[in-house]
C-alpha positions as CSV (number, residue, x, y, z in Angstrom):
1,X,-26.3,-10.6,-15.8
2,X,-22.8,-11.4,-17.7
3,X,-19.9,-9.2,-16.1
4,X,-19.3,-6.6,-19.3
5,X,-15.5,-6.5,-18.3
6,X,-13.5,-3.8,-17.6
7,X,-14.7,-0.2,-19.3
8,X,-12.8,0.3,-23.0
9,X,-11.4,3.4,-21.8
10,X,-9.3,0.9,-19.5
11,X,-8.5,-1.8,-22.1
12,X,-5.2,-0.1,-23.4
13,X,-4.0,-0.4,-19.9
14,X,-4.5,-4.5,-19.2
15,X,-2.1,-4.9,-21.8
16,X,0.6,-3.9,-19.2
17,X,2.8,-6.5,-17.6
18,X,1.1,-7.2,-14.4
19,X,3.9,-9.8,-13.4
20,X,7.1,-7.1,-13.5
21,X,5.1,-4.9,-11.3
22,X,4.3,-7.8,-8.9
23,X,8.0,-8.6,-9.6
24,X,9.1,-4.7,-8.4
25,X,6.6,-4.9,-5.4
26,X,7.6,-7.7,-3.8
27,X,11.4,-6.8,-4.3
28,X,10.5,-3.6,-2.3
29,X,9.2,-6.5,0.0
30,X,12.2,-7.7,0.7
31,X,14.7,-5.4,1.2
32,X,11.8,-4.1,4.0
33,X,12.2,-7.8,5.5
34,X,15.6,-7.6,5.7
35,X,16.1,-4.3,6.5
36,X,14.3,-4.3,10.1
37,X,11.7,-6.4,12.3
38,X,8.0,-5.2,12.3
39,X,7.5,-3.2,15.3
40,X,4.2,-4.2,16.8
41,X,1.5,-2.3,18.9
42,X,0.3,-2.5,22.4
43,X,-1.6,-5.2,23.1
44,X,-5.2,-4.2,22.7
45,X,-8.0,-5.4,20.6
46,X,-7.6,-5.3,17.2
47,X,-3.6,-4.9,17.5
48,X,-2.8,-7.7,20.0
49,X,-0.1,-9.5,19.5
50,X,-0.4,-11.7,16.3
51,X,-0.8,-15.4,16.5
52,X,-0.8,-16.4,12.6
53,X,3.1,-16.3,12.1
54,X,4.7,-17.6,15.4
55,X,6.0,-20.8,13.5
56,X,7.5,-18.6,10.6
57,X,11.1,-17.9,10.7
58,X,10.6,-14.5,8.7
59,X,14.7,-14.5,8.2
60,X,13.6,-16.6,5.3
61,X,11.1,-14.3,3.3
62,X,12.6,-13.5,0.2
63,X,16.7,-13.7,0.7
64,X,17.8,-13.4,-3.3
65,X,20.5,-11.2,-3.6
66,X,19.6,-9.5,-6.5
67,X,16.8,-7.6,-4.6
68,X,18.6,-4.4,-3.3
69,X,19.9,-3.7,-6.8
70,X,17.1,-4.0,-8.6
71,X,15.2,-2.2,-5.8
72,X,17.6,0.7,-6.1
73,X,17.6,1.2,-9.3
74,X,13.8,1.5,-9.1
75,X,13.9,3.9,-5.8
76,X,16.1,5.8,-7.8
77,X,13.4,6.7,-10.2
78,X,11.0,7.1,-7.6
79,X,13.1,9.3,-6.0
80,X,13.8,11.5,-8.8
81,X,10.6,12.0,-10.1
82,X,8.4,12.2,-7.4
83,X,8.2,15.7,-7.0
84,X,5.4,18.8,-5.4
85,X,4.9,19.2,-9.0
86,X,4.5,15.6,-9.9
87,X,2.0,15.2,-7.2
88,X,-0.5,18.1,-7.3
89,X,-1.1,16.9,-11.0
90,X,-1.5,13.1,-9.7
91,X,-4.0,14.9,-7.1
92,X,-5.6,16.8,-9.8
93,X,-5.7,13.6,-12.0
94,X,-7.2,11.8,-9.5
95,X,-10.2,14.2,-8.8
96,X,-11.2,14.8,-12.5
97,X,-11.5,11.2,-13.7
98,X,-13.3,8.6,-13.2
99,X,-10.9,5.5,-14.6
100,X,-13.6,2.7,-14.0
101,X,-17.3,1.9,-12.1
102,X,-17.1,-1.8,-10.3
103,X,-17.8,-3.1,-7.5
104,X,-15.4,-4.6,-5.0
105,X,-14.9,-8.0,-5.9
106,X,-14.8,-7.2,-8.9
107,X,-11.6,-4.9,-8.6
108,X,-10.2,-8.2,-6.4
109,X,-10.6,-9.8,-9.9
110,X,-9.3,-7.1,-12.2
111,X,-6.0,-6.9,-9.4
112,X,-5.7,-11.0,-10.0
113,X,-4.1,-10.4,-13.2
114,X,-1.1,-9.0,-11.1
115,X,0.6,-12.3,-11.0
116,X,4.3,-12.4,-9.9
117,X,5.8,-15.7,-11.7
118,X,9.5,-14.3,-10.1
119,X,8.4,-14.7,-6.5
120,X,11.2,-16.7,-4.8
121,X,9.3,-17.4,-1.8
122,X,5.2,-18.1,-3.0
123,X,3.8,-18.1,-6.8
124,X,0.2,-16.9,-5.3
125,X,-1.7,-14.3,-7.1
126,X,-3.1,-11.4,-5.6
127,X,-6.5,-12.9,-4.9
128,X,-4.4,-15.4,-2.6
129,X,-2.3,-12.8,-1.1
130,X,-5.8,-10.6,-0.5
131,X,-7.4,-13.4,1.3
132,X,-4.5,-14.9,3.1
133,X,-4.0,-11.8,4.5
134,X,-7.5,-11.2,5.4
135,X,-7.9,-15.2,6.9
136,X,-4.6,-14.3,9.3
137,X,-6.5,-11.6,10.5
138,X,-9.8,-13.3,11.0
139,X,-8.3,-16.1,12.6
140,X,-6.7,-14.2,15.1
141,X,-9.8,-12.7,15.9
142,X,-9.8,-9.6,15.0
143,X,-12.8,-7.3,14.2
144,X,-14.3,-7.2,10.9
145,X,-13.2,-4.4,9.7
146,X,-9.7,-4.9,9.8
147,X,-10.4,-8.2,8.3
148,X,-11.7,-6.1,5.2
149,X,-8.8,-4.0,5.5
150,X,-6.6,-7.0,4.6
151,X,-9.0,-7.8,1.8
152,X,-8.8,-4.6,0.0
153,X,-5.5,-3.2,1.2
154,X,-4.0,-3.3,-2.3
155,X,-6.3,-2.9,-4.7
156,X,-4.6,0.6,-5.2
157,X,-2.6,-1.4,-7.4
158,X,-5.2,-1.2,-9.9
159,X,-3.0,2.3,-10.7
160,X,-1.3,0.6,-12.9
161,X,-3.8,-0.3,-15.1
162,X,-5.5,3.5,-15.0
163,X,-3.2,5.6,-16.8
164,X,-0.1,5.6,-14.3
165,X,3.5,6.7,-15.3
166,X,5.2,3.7,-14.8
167,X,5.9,1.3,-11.8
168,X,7.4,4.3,-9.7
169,X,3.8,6.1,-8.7
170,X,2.3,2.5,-7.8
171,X,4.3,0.3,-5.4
172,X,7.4,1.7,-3.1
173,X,7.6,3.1,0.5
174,X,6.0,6.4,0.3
175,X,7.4,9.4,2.0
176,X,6.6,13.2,2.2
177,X,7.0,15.9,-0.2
178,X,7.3,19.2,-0.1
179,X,9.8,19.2,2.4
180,X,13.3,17.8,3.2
181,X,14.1,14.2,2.3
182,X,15.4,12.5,5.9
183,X,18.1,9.8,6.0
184,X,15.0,7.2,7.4
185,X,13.7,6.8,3.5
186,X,15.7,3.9,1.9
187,X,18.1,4.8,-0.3
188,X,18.2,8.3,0.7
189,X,21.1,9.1,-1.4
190,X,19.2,8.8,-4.7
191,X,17.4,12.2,-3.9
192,X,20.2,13.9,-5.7
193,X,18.4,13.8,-9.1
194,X,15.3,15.2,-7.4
195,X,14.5,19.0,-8.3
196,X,12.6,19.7,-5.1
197,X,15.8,18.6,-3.3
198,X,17.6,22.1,-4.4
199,X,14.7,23.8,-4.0
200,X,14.8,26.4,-0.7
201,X,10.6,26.4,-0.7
202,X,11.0,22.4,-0.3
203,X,14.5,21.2,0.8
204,X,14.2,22.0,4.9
205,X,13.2,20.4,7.9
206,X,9.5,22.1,7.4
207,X,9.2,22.8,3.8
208,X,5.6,24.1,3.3
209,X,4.6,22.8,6.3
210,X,4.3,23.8,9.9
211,X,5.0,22.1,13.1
212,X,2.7,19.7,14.0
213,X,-0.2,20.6,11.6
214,X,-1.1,16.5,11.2
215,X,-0.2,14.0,8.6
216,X,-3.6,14.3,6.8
217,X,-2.2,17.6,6.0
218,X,0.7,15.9,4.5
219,X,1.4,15.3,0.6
220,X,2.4,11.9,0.5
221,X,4.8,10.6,-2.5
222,X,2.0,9.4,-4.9
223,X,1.1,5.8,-5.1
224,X,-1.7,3.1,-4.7
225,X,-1.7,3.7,-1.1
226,X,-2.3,7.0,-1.3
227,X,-5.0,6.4,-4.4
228,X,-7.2,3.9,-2.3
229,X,-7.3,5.8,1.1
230,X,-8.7,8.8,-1.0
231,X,-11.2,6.4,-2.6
232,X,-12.6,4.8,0.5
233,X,-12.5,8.2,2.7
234,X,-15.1,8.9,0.2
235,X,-16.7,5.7,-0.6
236,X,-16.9,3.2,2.1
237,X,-18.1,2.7,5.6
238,X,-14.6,1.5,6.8
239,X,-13.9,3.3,10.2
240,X,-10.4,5.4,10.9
241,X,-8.6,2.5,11.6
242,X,-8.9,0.8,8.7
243,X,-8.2,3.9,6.6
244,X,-5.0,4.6,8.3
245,X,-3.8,0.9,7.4
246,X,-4.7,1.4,4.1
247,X,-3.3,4.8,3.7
248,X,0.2,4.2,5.6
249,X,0.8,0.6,5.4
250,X,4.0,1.6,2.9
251,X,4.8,4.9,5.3
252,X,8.4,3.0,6.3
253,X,10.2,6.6,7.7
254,X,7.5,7.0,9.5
255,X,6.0,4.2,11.3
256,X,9.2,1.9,11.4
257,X,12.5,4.4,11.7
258,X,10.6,7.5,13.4
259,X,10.9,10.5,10.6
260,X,8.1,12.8,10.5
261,X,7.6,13.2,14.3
262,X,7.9,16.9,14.0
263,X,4.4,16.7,12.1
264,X,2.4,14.7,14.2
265,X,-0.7,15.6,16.4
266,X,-2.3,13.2,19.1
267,X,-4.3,11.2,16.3
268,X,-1.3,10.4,14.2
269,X,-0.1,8.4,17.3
270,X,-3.5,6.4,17.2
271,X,-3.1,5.9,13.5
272,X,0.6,4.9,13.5
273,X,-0.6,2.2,16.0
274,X,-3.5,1.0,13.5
275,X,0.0,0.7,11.0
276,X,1.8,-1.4,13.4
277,X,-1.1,-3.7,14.5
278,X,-1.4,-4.1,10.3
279,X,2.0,-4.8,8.4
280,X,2.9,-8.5,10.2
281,X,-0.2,-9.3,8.0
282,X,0.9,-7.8,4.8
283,X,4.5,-8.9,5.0
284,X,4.0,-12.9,6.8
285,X,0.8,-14.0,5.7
286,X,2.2,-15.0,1.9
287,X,2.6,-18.9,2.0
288,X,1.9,-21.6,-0.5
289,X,-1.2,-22.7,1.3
290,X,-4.0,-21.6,-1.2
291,X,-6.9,-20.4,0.4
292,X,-10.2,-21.8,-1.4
293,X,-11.5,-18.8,-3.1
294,X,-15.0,-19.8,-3.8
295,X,-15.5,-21.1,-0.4
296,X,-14.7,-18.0,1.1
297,X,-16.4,-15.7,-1.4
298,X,-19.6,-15.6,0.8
299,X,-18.5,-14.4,3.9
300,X,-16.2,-11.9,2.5
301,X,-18.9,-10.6,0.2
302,X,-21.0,-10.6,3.1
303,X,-18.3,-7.9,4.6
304,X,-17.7,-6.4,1.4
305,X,-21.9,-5.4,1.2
306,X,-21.6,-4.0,4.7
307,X,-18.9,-2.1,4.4
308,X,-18.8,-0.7,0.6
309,X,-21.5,0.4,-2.0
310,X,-22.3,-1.5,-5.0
311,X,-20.0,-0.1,-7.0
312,X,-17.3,2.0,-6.2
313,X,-16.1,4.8,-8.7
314,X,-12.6,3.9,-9.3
């Protein structure tokens, strides 16, 4: 059966620049690299220590200097738009429409078009960066559903190409809304411009929240994170695990400077080791050693029929 393509209500969409969103995400990238090590989790099954990157000297991921300019300029935007109002209408978006109906490897394909020719360290494409990912995992052993997690942990990406605003509600560390914006969130000091941020409803330690009532009850800032944890909750056979790496893999304040504590219940602490055990894998697998796609097809579409319908409404 020939692939028709992508839907035509999506065709307006591929026209974007895949490459200056690659370009913003891995700029986000590195200021993260240089900003702080990757904590890691307690040594147990799926989140032993990692084995993949001893040899890598990660002081040398990404130093350019123009990164935390360029990366402020686009938190600032983030951090200005990214409002309670903003994201109840993402959420609301989200539920209503259905952008696109593919199947997983598929969307691996669609996402390959996200290219980043400015990469300083690696000029891989996202199929590369998919698998590496996914091969660090399975070569350290690890189960295989965290292997699928590397697989598929950014196809959320695919935002881009379904109607979003801009660069600003795809890529970026994600924080919470609806309450006060804490010191941890880079670049803190570009909240200013935010409305919620003079808002009395929004701007304390609590906001529309109450003490410990969970991070699922949370309103994340808006993002492909965000957009593929609520399409696999729904649509896959990946366990908890899994979906916590997807969903706060970007959750920096949280799972790397310790914001948000005041929300947390006894499964967060589970979940935010899921996130630790994850990131060294997102952020150290990138090198220039191609993986051999079609090889590896096989066995990953061999996970990818265990763990995911046929097609996945997108």
């Amino acid at each position: 059966m020939v692939n028709p393509g992508p839907a035509p209500e999506i065709q307006k969409y591929l026209s974007r620049s895949g490459a200056d969103l690659e370009s913003t995400s891995d700029a986000v990238d590195a200021v993260n690299e240089i900003k702080g090590k990757v904590a890691k989790g307690e040594e147990v099954a799926f989140d032993a220590v990692t084995n993949f990157d001893n040899e890598k000297d990660k002081n040398q991921f990404r130093k350019y200097e123009e990164a935390c300019d360029r990366v402020k300029n686009f938190y600032r935007e983030q951090h200005e738009k990214q409002t309670v109002e903003y994201n109840v209408k993402a959420r609301v978006n989200f539920k209503s429409k259905t952008r696109a109906r593919m199947g997983v490897w598929e969307a691996i394909e669609m996402l390959n078009t996200l290219v980043d020719e400015s990469d300083p360290d690696t000029s891989v494409s996202q199929i590369d960066h998919l698998l590496q990912s996914a091969e660090a995992i399975r070569r350290d052993g690890k189960p295989e559903w965290m292997q699928v997690a590397g697989l598929v942990h950014d196809l959320g990406k695919l935002l881009y190409f379904f109607g979003a605003e801009g660069q600003w509600d795809v890529v970026g560390d994600t924080f919470v809304v609806g309450c006060g914006f804490p010191d941890a969130i880079v670049y803190p000091d570009t909240f200013k411009g935010n409305p919620d941020s003079q808002n009395p409803e929004y701007n304390t330690e609590y906001g529309i929240y109450t003490p410990h009532c969970g991070l699922e009850n949370l309103m994340l800032s808006w993002g492909h994170d965000e957009y593929l944890y609520l399409i696999f909750k729904n649509q896959s056979k990946l366990p908890q695990s899994a979906l916590n790496m997807i969903r706060y893999h970007s959750f920096y304040p949280w799972h790397r400077e310790g914001a948000y504590r005041q929300f947390m219940v006894e499964e967060d602490y589970a979940a935010l080791k899921d996130v630790l055990a994850f990131n060294p894998y997102d952020l150290y697998s990138k090198s220039d050693d191609l993986p051999k796609v079609e090889e590896l097809k096989p066995y990953y579409m061999g996970l990818i029929n265990k763990y995911f319908p046929d097609e996945i409404e997108w």
